[in-house]
N, C-alpha and C positions, 0 to 999 in steps of 0.2 A: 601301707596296707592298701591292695589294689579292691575300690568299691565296683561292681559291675552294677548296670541300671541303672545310676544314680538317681534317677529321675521317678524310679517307680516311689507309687506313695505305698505308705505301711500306713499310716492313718490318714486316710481319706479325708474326714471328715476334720480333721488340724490340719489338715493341707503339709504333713512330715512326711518327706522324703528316703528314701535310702539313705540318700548321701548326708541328710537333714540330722537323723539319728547316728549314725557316723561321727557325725562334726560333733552332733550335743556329747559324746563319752569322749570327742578327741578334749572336751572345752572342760570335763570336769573329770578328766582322767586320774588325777590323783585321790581325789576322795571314793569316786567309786572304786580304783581298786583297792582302797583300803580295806573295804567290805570284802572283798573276792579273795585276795592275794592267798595262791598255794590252795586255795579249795577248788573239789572235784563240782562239779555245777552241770544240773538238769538246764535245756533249752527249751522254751515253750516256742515252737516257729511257726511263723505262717508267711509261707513261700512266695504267697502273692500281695501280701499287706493284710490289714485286717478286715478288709471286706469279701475278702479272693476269695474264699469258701473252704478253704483247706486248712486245718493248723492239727501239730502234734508236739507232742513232748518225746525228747531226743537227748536219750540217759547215756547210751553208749555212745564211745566216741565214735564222729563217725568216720565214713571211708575219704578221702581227699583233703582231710586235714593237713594244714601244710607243715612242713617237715619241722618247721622251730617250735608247733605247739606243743603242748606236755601233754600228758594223759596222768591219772592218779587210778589205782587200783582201790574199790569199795566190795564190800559184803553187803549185801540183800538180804531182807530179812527170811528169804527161806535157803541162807544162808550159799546161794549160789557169787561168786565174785564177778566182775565187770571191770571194764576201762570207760572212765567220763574225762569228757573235758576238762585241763585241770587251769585255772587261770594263775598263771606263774609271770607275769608280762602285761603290761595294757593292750598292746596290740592284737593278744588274742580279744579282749574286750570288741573291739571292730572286727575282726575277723567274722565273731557269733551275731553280725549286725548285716556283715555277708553272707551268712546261711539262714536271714531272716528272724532272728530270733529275737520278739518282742519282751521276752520277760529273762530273767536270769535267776537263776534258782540254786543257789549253790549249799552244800553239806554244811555245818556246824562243826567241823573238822579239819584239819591242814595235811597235806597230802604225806608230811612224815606218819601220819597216825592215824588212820582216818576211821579207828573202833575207838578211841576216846575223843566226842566232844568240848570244844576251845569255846566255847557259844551256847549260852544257857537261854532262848529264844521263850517267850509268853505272847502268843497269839491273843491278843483284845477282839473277841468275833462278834460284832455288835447281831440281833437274832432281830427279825422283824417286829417292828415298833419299839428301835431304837436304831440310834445313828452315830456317826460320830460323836457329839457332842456327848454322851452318857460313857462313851469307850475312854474320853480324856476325862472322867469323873475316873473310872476302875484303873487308869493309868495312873491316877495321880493318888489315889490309896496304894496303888502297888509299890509306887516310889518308895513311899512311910513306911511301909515292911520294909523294902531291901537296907531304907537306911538303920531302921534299930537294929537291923541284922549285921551293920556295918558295909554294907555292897552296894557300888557305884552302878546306874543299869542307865541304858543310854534308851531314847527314844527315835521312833520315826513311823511316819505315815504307813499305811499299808499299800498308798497309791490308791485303795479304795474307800468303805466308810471305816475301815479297823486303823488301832494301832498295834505295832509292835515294840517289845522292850526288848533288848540284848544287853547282856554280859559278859565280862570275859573270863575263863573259869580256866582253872588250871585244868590241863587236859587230863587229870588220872582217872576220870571217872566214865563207867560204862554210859551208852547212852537209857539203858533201863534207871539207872540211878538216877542219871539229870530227867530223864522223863519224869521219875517217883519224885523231883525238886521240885519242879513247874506246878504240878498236882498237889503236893504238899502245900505250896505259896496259893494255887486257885483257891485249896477249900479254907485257908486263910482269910482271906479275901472275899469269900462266902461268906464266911461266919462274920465280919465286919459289915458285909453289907448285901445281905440276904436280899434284898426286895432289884437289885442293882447287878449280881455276880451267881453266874451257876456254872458248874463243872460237869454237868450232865452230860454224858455224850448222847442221849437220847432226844432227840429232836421235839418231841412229844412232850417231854419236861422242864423244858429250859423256859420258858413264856416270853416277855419283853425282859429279858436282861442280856446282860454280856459273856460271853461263852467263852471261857479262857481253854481255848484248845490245845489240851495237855499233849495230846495224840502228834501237834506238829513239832516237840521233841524228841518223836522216836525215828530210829533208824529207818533211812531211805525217804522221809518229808521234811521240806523245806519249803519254808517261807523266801518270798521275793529278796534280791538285794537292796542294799541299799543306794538310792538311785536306779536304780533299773526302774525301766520302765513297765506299766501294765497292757495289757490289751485293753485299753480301753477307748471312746473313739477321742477323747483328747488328748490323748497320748500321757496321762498323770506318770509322777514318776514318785517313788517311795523315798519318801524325803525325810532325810534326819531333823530333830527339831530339839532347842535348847527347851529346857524345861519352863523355861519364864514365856518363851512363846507360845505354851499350846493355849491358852484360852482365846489368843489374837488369830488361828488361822483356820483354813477348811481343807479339806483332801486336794480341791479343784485348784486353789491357788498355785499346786505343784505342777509343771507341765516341762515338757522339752523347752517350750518357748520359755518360761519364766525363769527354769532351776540355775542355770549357767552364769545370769549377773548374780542373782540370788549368793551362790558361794565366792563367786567375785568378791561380791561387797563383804560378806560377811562371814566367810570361810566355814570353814565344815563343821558342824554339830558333831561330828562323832571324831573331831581329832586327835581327841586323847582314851579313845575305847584301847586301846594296846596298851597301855602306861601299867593297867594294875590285872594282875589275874588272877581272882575272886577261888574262894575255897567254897564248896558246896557243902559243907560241914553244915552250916547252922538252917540250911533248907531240910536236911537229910535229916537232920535231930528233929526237927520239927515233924517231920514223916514219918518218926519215931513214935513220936507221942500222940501223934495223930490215928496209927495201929494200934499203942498199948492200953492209951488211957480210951478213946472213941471206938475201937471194931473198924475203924476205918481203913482196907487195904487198897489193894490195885483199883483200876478201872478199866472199863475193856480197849482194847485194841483195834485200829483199824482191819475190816472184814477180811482182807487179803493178806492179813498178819498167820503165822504158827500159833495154836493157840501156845499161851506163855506161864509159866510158873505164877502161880499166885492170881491169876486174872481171872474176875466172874465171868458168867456165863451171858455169853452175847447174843442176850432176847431182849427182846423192847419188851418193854415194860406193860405196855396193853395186851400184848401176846403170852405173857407171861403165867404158866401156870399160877392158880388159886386154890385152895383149900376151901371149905364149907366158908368160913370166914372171912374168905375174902384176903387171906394174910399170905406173905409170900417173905422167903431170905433174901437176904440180901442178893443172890446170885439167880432170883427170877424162881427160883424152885421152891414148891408148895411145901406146906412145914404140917 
């Protein structure tokens, strides 16, 4: 894989190179494609590094891709279809390192299938006046759910203050279903530890807790790879972590410079995420009982979504009509 500029920085301020970020996915090429392999994958790029002043996100494939890379065909959710990059190869990994691209953001789906979800993703979104350290508190209750429930969920940094959980699911299920899972397990997770855990998508209500963003299981959002790196000026990179390690590290410990002996020595935290492919049955029942026996249904949808079968009405909550009372349904509408 031919690198042009080798010498331009993408993070200035960690002194990484083109060629610098190149080397770091040629050094730990196996693990991260482990994460990628057969998924279509958004580019976050910035052409000139991350000080340059220009960066975009690059969903279509785009033009001068060279003739070995793949493409995967996706639906959008206002149900128009597309060709992204599909990572089928490491080499495309350095390729997307050639067209700049500092973050890697790939589907929850394998390009045989890409309307059923292989990857049941739980966003940890720590909300101001909270950080990391409270996100590995609601990571490590989420653990004790998936285990009564029987399911293996792997960990890793977000590259920034969050963590993220992955599993691997049998792909029959819509991504509306595995969204209705994530949602199902947040307000779980709520109800264990209300003063810690909100599902609010309303920014207005959430206060210092941890926001498990249900919204980044639905179709056409993703979360960072694992091992890719962030835009960030230390170049962090989203590092998988065994569960005995998270009380021992921070976000920043993760970098280009550090991550490469890091799996050296101690090989990949998410080596056996393929081994087992989790049924979404006993999240879905839970989501069950969480409508029948609580009134509890959907929540809303990212703004640029159709509006969706079963989904309230997407008014903030201070905006929201009142009655004499002061009282309002669940759906913002005066009663």
């Amino acid at each position: 894989m031919r690198i042009s500029s080798p010498d331009k920085p993408l993070f200035p301020e960690a002194g990484i190179t083109k060629l610098d970020l190149a080397t770091y996915y040629a050094g730990v090429a196996d693990a991260v494609f482990r994460g990628l392999a057969d998924r279509p994958v958004a580019l976050n790029r910035f052409p000139d590094g991350l000080d340059g002043g220009k960066s975009f996100f690059t969903k279509a494939a785009p033009k001068g891709m060279p003739d070995w890379a793949a493409t995967a065909r996706v639906t959008f959710p206002s149900g128009r279809t597309g060709d992204e990059v599909c990572i089928t190869e490491a080499a495309t990994i350095l390729w997307t390192v050639q067209m700049g691209a500092l973050e890697l953001h790939p589907w929850p789906v394998r390009r045989a299938d890409t309307d059923h979800p292989d990857e049941l993703r739980i966003d940890l979104d720590p909300q101001p006046g909270t950080d990391f350290s409270e996100a590995a508190q609601v990571a490590r209750e989420a653990h004790a759910v998936f285990e009564e429930l029987g399911i293996r969920p792997y960990l890793k940094t977000s590259g920034g203050r969050g963590l993220h959980l992955l599993v691997r699911i049998e792909p029959r299920w819509t991504f509306v279903e595995a969204r209705r899972a994530v949602i199902a397990l947040g307000r779980e997770l709520e109800r264990r530890r209300p003063e810690l855990v909100t599902t609010s998508w309303w920014k207005e209500e959430r206060g210092e807790r941890i926001f498990i963003d249900f919204n980044q299981m639905a179709r056409d959002r993703m979360t960072v790879a694992a091992y890719s790196t962030r835009a960030r000026p230390q170049a962090t990179v989203s590092m998988p972590l065994r569960w005995s390690d998270l009380a021992d590290v921070e976000p920043s410990d993760f970098t280009v410079r550090t991550v490469p002996a890091l799996v050296a020595e101690n090989g990949d935290a998410n080596a056996e995420i393929d081994d087992v492919a989790h049924s979404l049955e006993p999240l879905l029942e839970m989501a069950e009982r969480d409508e029948k026996d609580r009134g509890l249904g959907d929540l809303p949808y990212p703004p640029d979504f159709p509006k969706m079968p079963g989904e309230p009405m997407r008014v903030q909550p201070s905006k929201a009509r009142h009655n004499g009372k002061g009282e309002k349904d669940s759906e913002g509408k005066a009663r």
